[in-house]
C-alpha positions in Angstrom: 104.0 78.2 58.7 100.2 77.3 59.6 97.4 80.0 60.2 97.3 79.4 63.9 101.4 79.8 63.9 101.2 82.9 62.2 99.0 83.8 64.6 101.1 83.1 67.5 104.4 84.3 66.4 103.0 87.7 65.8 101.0 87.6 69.7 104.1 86.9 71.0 106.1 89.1 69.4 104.1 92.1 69.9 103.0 91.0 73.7 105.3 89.0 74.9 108.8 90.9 73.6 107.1 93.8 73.2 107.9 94.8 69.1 106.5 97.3 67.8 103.6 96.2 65.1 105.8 98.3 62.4 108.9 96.1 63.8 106.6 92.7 63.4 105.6 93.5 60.1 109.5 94.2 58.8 110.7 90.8 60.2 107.4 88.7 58.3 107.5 90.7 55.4 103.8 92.2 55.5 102.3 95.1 56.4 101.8 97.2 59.7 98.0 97.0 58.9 98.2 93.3 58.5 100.1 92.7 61.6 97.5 94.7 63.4 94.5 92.4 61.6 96.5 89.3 62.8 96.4 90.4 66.5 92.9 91.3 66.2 92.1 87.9 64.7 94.5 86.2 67.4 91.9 87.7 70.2 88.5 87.0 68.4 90.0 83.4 67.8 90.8 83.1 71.2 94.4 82.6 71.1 95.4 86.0 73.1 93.0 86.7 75.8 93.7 90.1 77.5 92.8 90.9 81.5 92.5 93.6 83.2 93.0 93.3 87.1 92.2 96.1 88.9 94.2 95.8 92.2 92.9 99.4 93.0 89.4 97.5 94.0 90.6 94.0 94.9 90.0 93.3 98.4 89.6 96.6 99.8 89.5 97.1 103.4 87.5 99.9 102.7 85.2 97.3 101.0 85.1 95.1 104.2 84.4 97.6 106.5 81.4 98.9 104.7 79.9 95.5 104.5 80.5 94.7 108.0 78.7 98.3 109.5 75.6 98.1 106.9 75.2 94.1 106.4 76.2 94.3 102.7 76.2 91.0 100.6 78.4 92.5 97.6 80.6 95.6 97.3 81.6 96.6 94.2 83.8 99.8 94.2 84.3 101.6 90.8 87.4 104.2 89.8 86.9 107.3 91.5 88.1 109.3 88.2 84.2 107.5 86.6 81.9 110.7 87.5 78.7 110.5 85.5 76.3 108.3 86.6 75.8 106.1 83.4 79.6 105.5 83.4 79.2 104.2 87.3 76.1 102.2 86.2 77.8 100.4 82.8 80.7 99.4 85.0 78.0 98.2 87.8 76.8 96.1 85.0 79.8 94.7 83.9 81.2 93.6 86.6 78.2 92.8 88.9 75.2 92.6 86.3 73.4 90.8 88.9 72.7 94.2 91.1 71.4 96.2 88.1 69.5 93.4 86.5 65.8 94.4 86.1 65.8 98.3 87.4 63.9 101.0 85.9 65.3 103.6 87.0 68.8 105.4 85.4 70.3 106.0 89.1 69.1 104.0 91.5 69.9 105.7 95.3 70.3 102.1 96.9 73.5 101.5 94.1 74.9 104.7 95.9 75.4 106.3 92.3 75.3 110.2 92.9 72.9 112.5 90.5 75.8 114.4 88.0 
């Protein structure tokens, strides 16, 4: 077995069926800290490639109906549970880097991020 089927057999195994990394390592004869280094390396090599879909925020009526009454070009609605204002802002910038790109200032009032 190749490298890159190693590397496959153990991603499916563990995210596909669902084994445990202790169950994976039994079957292939290594180590639960290897199998764990082979899923890390299947990731950074590109050959498991997790996403996280937020159906919480996708197309939000809430979302639609704010644009519409202030004239807003982008909405981006963050979990309620994220209080501090850093948290808000390093999500802002993940997912819409283009609205915090270039601000001075930690909480800007136009982003609608509240002072903690």
């Amino acid at each position: 077995m190749t490298d890159i089927q190693q590397l496959v057999r153990v991603s499916r195994l563990y995210y596909e069926l669902g084994e445990t990394q202790g169950a994976i390592a039994e079957q292939l004869g290594v180590t639960r800290p290897q199998v764990s280094r082979l899923l890390k390396r299947a990731r950074a090599e590109g050959i498991v490639e997790i996403r996280i879909v937020d159906r919480a925020t996708a197309d939000s009526p809430a979302a639609e109906t704010l644009s519409a009454r202030f004239g807003l070009d982008a909405i981006v609605q963050v979990d309620l549970g994220v209080r501090r204002a850093e948290l808000v802002l390093r999500l802002l910038e993940e997912q819409a880097p283009e609205l915090v790109e270039g601000r001075g200032d930690d909480r800007p009032s136009d982003l609608g991020i509240p002072d903690p």
